[in-house]
N, CA and C atoms as a LAMMPS dump frame, in Angstrom:
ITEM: TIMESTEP
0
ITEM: NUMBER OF ATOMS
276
ITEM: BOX BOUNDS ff ff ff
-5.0000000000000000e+02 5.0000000000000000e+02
-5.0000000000000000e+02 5.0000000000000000e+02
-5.0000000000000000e+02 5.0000000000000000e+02
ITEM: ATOMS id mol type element x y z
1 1 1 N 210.189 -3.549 -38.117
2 1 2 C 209.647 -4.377 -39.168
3 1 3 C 210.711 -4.675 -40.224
4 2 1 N 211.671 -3.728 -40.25
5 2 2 C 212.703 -3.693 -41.353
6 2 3 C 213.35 -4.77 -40.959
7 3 1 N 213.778 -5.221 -39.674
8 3 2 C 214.447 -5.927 -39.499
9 3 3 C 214.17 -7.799 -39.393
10 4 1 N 212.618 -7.871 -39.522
11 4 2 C 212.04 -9.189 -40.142
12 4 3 C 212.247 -9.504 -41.917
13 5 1 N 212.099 -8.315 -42.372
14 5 2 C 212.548 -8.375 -43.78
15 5 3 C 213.98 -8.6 -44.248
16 6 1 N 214.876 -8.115 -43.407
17 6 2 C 216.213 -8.809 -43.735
18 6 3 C 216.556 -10.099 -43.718
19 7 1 N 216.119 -11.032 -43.265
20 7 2 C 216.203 -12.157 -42.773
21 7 3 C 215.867 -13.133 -43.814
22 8 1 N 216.692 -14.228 -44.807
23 8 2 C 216.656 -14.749 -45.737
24 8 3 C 216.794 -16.37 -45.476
25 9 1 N 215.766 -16.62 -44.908
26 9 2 C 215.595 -18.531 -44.749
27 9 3 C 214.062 -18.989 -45.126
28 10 1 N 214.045 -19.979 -45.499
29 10 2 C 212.313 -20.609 -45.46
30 10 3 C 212.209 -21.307 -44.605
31 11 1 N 211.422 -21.228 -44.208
32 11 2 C 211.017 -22.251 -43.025
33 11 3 C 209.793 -23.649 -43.462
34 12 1 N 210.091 -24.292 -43.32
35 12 2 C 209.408 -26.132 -43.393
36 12 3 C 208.152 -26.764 -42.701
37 13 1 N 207.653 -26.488 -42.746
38 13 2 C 206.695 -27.303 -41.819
39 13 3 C 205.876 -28.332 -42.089
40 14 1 N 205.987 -29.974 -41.295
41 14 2 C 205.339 -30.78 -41.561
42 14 3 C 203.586 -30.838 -40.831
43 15 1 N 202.672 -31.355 -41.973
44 15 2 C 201.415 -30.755 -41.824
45 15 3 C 200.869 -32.594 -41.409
46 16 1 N 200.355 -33.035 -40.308
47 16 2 C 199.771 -34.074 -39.667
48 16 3 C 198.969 -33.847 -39.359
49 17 1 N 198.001 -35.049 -39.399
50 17 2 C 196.548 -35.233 -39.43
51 17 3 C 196.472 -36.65 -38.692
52 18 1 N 196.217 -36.635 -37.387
53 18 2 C 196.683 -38.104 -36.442
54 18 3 C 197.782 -38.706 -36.799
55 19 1 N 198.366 -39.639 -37.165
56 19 2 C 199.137 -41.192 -37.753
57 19 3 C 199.869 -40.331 -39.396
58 20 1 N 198.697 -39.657 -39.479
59 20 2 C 199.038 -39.762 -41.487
60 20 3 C 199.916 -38.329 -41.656
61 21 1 N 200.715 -38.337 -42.396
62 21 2 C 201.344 -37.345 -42.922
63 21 3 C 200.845 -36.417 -44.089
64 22 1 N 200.19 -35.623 -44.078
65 22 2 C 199.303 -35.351 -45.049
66 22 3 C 200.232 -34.56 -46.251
67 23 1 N 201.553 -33.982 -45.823
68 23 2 C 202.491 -33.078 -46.551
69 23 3 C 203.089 -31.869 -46.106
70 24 1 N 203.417 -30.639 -46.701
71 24 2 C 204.656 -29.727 -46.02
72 24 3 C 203.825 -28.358 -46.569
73 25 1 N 204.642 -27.486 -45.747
74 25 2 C 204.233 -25.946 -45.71
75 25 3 C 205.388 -25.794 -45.6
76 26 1 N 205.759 -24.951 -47.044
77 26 2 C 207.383 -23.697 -47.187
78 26 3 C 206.823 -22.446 -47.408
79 27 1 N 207.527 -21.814 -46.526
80 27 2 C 207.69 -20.096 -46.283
81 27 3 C 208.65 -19.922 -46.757
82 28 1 N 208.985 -18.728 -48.005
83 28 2 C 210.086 -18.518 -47.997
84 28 3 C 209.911 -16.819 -47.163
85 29 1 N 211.058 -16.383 -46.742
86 29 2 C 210.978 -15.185 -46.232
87 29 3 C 211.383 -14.105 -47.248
88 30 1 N 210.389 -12.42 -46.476
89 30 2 C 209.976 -11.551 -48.114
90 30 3 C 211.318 -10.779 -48.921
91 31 1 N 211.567 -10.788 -49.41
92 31 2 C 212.133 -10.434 -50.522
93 31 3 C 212.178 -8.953 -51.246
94 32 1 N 212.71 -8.4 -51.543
95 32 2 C 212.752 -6.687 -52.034
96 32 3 C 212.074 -7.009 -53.566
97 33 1 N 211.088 -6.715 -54.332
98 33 2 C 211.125 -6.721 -55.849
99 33 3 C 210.653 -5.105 -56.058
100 34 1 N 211.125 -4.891 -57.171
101 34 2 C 210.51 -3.527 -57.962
102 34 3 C 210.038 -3.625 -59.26
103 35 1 N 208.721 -4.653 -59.218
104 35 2 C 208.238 -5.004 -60.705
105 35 3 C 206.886 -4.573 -60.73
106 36 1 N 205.841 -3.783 -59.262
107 36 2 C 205.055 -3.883 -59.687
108 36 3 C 204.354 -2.247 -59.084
109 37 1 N 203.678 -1.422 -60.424
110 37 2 C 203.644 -0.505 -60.312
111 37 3 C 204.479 0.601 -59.871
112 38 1 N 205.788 0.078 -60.354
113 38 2 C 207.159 1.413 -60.486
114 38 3 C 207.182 1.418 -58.848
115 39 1 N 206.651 0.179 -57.998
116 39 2 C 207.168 0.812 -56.648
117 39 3 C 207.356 -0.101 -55.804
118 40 1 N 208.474 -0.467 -54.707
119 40 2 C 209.322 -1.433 -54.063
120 40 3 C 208.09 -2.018 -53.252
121 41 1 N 208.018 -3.414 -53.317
122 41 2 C 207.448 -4.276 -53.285
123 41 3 C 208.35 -5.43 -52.449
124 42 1 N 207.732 -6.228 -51.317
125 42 2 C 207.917 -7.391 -50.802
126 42 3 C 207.076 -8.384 -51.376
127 43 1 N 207.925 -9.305 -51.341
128 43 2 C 207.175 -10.719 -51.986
129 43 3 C 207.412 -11.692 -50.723
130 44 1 N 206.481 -12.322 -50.716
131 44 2 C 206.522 -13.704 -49.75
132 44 3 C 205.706 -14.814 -50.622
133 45 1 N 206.434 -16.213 -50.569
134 45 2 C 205.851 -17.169 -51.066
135 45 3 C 205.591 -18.03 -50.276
136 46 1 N 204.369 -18.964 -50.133
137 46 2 C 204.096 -19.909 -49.19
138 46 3 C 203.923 -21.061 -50.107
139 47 1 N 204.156 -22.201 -50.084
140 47 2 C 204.127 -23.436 -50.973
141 47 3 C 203.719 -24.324 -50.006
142 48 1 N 202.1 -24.972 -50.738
143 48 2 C 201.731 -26.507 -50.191
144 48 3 C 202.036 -27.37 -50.874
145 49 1 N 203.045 -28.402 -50.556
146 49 2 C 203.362 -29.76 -50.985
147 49 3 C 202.441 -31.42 -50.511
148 50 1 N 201.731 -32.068 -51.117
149 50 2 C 200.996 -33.177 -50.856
150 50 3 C 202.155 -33.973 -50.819
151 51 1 N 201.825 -35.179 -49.526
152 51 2 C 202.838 -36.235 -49.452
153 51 3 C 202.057 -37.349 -50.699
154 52 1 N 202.446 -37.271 -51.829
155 52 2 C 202.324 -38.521 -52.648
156 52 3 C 202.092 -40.286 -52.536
157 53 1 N 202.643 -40.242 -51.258
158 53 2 C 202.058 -41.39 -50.556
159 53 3 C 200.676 -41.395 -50.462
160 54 1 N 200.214 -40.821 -50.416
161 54 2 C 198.242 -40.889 -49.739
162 54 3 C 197.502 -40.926 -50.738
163 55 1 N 196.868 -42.287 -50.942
164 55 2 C 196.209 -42.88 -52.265
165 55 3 C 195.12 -41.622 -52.821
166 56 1 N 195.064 -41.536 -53.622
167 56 2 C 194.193 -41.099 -54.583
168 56 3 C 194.424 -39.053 -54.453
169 57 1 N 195.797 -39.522 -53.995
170 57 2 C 196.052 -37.26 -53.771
171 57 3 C 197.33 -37.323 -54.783
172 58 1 N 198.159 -37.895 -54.703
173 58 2 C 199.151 -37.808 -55.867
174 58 3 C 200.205 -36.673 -55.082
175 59 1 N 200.339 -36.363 -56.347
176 59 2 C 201.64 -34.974 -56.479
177 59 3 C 200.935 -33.743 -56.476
178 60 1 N 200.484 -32.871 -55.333
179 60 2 C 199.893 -31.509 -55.509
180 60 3 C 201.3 -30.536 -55.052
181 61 1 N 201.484 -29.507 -56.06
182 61 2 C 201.92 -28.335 -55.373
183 61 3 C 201.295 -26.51 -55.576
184 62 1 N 200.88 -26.337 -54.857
185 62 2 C 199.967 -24.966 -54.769
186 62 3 C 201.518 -23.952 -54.685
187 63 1 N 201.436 -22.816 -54.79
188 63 2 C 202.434 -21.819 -54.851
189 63 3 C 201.405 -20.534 -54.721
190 64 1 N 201.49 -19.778 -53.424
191 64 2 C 200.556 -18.597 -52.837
192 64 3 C 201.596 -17.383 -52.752
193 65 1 N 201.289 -16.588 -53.534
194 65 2 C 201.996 -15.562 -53.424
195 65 3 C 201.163 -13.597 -53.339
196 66 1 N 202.407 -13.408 -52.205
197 66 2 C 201.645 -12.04 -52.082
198 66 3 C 202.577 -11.031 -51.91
199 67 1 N 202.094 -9.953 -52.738
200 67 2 C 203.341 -8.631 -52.568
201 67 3 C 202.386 -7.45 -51.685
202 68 1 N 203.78 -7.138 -51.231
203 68 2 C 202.919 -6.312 -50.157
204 68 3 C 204.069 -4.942 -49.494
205 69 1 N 203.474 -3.848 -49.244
206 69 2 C 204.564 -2.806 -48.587
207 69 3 C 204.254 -2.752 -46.64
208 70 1 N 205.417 -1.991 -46.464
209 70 2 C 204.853 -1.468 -44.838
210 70 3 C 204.704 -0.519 -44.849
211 71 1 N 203.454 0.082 -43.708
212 71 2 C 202.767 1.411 -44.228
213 71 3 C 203.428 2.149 -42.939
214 72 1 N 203.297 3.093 -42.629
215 72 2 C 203.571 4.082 -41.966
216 72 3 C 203.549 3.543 -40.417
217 73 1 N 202.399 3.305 -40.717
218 73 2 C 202.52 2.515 -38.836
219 73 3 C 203.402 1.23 -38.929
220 74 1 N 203.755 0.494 -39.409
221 74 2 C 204.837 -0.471 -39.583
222 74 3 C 203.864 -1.632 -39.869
223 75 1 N 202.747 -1.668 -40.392
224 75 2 C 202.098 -2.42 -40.574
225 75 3 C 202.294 -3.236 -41.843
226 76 1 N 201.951 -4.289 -42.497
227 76 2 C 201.919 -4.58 -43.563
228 76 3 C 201.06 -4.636 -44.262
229 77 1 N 200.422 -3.778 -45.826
230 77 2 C 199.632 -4.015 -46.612
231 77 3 C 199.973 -4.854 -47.959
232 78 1 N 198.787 -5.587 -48.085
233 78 2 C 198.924 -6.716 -49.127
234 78 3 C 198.262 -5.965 -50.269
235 79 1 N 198.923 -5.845 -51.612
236 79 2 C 198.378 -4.872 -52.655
237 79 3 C 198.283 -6.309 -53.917
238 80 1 N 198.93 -7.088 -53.842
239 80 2 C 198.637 -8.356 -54.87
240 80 3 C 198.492 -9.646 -54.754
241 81 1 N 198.015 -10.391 -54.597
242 81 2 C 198.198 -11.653 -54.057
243 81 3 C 197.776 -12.798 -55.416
244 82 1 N 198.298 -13.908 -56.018
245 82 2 C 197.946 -14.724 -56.448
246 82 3 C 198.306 -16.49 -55.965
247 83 1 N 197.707 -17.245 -57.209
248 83 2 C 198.194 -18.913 -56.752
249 83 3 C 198.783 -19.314 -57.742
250 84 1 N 199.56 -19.986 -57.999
251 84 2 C 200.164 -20.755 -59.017
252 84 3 C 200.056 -22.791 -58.346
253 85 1 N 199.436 -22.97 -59.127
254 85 2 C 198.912 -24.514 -59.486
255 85 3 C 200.136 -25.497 -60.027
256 86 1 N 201.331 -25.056 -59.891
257 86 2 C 202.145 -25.591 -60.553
258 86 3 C 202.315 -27.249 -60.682
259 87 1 N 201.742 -28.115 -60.37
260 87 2 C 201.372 -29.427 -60.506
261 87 3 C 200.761 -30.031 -61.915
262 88 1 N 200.135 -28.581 -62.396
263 88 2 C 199.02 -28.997 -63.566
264 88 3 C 199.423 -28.097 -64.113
265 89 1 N 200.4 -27.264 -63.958
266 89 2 C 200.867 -26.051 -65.471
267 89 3 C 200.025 -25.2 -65.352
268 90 1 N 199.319 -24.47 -64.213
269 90 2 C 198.509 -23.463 -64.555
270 90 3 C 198.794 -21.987 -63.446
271 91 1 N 199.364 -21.268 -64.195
272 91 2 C 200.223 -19.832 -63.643
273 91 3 C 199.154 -18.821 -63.714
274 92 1 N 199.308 -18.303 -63.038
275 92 2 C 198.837 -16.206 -63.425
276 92 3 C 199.932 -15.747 -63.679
């Protein structure tokens, strides 16, 4: 498992709906932090981007974030998760 966590790229993905391009999915890959509860923490961020082209959707960007450790069995537990709305200024 340690060795998926080393690995530092995001990955892109375009999100289609027949003909129409509806917008993108970014992964970034997890990250070491030590900010939450005095104890080492992975972060992963996933970001939905709206293609601005598509009348009446505009500019959306969502920002999903979750910190999380690996437990003993090499599993991963998710201990925080929030959204950030960043389109409209509205954070946790």
């Amino acid at each position: 498992m340690e060795d998926l966590f080393s690995v530092k790229e995001t990955f892109r993905y375009e999100v289609k709906y027949g003909l129409f391009k509806l917008g993108w999915v970014n992964v970034a890959a997890a990250r070491v932090i030590r900010l939450y509860q005095d104890q080492e923490r992975k972060h992963i961020l996933t970001e939905i981007e709206s293609n601005p082209s598509i009348p009446f959707v505009g500019n959306e960007l969502d920002q999903f974030h979750s910190l999380f450790y690996v437990n003993e069995e090499g599993l991963p537990v998710e201990v925080k998760y929030w959204k950030d709305n960043v389109d409209e200024n509205e954070y946790q």
